[in-house]
C-alpha angles and dihedrals in degrees: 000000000000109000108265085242097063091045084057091060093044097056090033079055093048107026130044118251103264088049092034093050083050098054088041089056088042095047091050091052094049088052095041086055098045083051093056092044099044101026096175085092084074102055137090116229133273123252114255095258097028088246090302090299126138114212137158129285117293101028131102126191125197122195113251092198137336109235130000102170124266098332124184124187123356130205118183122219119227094263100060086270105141115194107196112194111226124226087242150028116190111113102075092242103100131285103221124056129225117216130198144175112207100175100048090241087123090250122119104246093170127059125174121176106217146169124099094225143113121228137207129206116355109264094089111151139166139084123160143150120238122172097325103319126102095229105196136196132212126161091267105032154031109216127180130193119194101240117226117207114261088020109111089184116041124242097193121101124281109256113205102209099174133001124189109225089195106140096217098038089121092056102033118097121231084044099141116121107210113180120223118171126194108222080249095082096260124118132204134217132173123224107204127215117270092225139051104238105354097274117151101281100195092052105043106007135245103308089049118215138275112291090000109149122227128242113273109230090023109234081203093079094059092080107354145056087047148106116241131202121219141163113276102212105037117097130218094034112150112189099282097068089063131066123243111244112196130336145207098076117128104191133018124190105148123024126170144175117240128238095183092062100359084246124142115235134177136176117244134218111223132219117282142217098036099161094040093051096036108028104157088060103041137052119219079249097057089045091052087062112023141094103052130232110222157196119232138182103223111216124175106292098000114156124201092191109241138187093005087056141016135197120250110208090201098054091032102222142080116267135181111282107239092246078070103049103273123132098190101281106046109102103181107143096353088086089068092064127089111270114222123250083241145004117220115191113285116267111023094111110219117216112181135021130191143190112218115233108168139111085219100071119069110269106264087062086074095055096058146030140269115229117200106212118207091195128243120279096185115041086110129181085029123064126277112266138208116023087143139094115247132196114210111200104220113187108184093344096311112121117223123218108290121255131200111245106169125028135161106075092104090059087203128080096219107035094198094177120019094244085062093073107088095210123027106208110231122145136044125203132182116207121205088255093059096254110150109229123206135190142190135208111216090072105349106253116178128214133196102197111194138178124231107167139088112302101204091052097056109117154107087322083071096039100054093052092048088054083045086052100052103024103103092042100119093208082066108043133071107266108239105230117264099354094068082047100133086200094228141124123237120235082209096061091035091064088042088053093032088060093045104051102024127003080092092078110011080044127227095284098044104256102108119211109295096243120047110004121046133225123271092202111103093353118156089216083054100037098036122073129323102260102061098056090034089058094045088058095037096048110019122237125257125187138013118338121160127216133179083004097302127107121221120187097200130136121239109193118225118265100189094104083048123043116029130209107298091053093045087052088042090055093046106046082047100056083041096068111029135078092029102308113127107189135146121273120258108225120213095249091061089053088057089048090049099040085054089053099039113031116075 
């Protein structure tokens, strides 16, 4: 297309200056249109292999930049600016991060650490735009900064909205503080639940033990496992001076308001650990898929029912969680909480939901919502699941069947362990052109995802290739009982287990107690071969045995008749790989061998 300077001089040469000032306004007109038709004229290009995405036909993504530290969630201000919110911020040197293109190529040339705070723990997230403030989460906050045009960092004052007092905030899990306003000048902000299912967590911790049964009522819901309405624009608030606004959620990552009904929605974290904690009601492979994660649209006193209830997304309806007496099927009072617009498979931990909004996308992207998807870390011995960037259709409030919209970030096809996926998916982001922007967590690589095709024919024929192209990833499909069985034990499982049944008297780091139990760290029975260390958990142990030059004379009672093969594999492989000790892992199916040798 000629530059717009040098079709001035041609219509000023042929035409006088009144009719040539009128074709030049006309021709602008003609070319502004085209622009806003066809906007990939506005774009700037791809990059070769989209980032290493795979998306369907018609889009392109370009990689903003490659790695801007352990980044969370992502807005994006009207002028390209992109503001990306760390893990962490202890090292004085500012916890959110300030993007810029300065040449117009779509990449970031210009990156400026900010915030003058301070964070606890590391599960700070938050970091939206709201009529003309950078509002900012961290575990403990919510800070805003009136934005100025042309300042990528802010120079106005730090406002603190909303601390939470809670003495053990830093500690506690579900403690991500996602923003979400109405239009009406309230915010919301969701406070998770400490613990993992309502089990008493001064006694056993936040994960609970196996068979433990939950309060009841659960104290957790007083304060916690809720969304809470403030005012958006009043500083020095702490959680009482809000309401609470519904309740029964257990953890909250990404949380929006809606433009398609004015509704508020958010994506929820389900209870772990079902078949460690249970496992005389669900199979390792139950517990791989169940309980879902959900979407849910969030009204005034609504309650989802944790943690006295879960939704099953096979079943497709809510039943009674197993600390309160459930065992999978049973419904009981499960039936009187709120149901989800839609259940995602357990465990894929969805971080960031939006609403599309743009004219750049193909139509049906305006009439649904994107889901950002962490990836699972304990669906052991079946593959790791998620790791991917869904779109859910919703007509009228019904949500349509899921669709993957963006895959590639894991960079495997089978993530056996979660530090196998390459990129973990967390923030969404929507530009004022209409460019999707994604993040990931593990080094905080950025995407602008565009479309550049025809608009009007967008439709099942991409679709269907995109369902052809990720089909067989097993971090995608449901895992078929028992084949997609990866045969290993989970390190995860194994330190649950490992706490429960030992760490009492082999203590938490290993060492046992000097007297009577002996010290698993650097021990030969722990860092030999299997059997050894297998038959010790299976059968107990009874009379002197010396390690690390040191005889004990305890007693270790047998665990055949309780833990089968997987846990035993779990502990082991656990015990096999902390406090020092580098050893091989025990799979599940050498624990079999060995307990058929072993066990009479």
């Amino acid at each position: 297309m000629p530059h717009p300077h040098r079709l001035t001089q041609l219509i000023y040469s042929k035409f006088g200056a009144s009719q040539g000032f009128q074709i030049y306004s006309l021709l602008i007109l003609l070319l502004f249109s085209v622009s806003c038709d066809n906007n990939q004229v506005l774009l700037p290009p791809g990059d070769a292999d989209n980032g290493g995405l795979i998306l369907p036909g018609g889009f392109e993504a370009l990689v903003v930049i490659d790695s801007a530290g352990p980044t969370r969630h992502i807005a994006v201000n009207d002028n390209g600016d992109i503001y990306a919110k760390l893990r962490f911020s202890r090292d004085k040197q500012g916890g959110t991060i300030g993007l810029r293109d300065l040449d117009g190529d779509g990449k970031a040339d210009s990156l400026v650490r900010f915030g003058d705070y301070e964070d606890v723990g590391g599960s700070a997230v938050g970091v939206t735009i709201h009529n003309g403030y950078l509002y900012t989460s961290t575990v403990r906050q919510v800070l805003r900064n009136k934005l100025s045009p042309g300042e990528l960092v802010p120079g106005s004052r730090t406002e603190v909205i909303l601390t939470d007092t809670h003495p053990n905030v830093a500690r506690n899990w579900h403690t991500t503080k996602p923003a979400a306003f109405d239009g009406k000048g309230n915010m919301y902000i969701p406070f998770g639940s400490p613990s993992d299912a309502g089990q008493d967590i001064d006694l056993y911790g936040p994960t609970g033990i196996p068979g433990g049964k939950g309060l009841d009522p659960s104290p957790e819901r007083e304060m916690n496992a809720g969304i809470w309405k403030f005012d958006a624009n009043k500083e020095g608030q702490v959680q009482t001076d809000g309401t609470k606004f519904a309740t029964g959620l257990r953890s909250i990552v990404g949380m929006t308001w809606s433009p398609l009904d004015n509704q508020l929605y958010a994506v929820v974290n389900g209870i772990d650990n079902f078949h460690t904690l249970y496992p005389t009601l669900y199979s390792s492979w139950q517990a791989a898929v169940l309980p879902s994660e959900t979407l849910v649209k969030v009204t005034e006193g609504a309650d989802f029912g944790w943690p006295y209830a879960y939704y099953d997304q096979l079943q497709g309806k809510n039943v009674l969680a197993p600390a309160y007496g459930g065992d999978g099927n049973v419904v009981g009072r499960a039936a009187e909480f709120d149901n989800p617009v839609i259940g995602f498979p357990g465990h894929w931990a969805p971080m960031e939901l939006l609403f599309y909004q743009g004219d750049q996308f193909p139509e049906r992207y305006k009439q649904g919502v994107f889901v950002a998807f962490h990836g699972s870390t304990d669906r052991s011995p079946y593959p790791q699941a998620g790791y991917i960037v869904c779109f859910v259709p919703l007509v009228d409030g019904k949500a349509g069947d899921w669709e993957v919209f963006a895959d590639g970030f894991a960079g495997v096809d089978t993530v056996e362990n979660t530090g196998d996926a390459r990129y973990r998916p967390m923030g969404l982001a929507e530009g004022s052109d209409g460019s999707l922007y994604l993040s990931e967590s593990n080094k905080g690589k950025i995407w602008r995802v565009m479309y550049k095709g025809d608009k009007k024919e967008f439709g099942e024929k991409q679709l269907e290739e995109m369902k052809r192209l990720t089909a067989h990833k097993t971090y995608i499909k449901t895992p078929v009982a028992g084949v997609d069985n990866l045969d290993k034990g989970s390190l995860l499982e194994g330190g649950i287990l490992y706490n429960t049944y030992c760490a009492t008297c082999h203590q938490r780091n290993g060492e046992g107690d000097n007297n009577r139990f002996p010290p698993l760290a650097g021990s030969d029975r722990v860092l030999g071969e299997a059997e050894p260390l297998v038959a010790a958990i299976l059968n107990g142990i009874q009379g002197e045995i010396t390690v690390r030059g040191k005889t004990f004379n305890g007693y270790m009672p047998p665990h055949a008749n309780i833990l089968d093969d997987h846990a035993v594999a779990s502990i082991s492989s656990y015990i096999r790989n902390r406090w020092g000790n580098k050893a091989g892992s025990i799979s599940p199916s050498e624990v079999s061998r060995i307990r058929a040798k072993v066990v009479k």
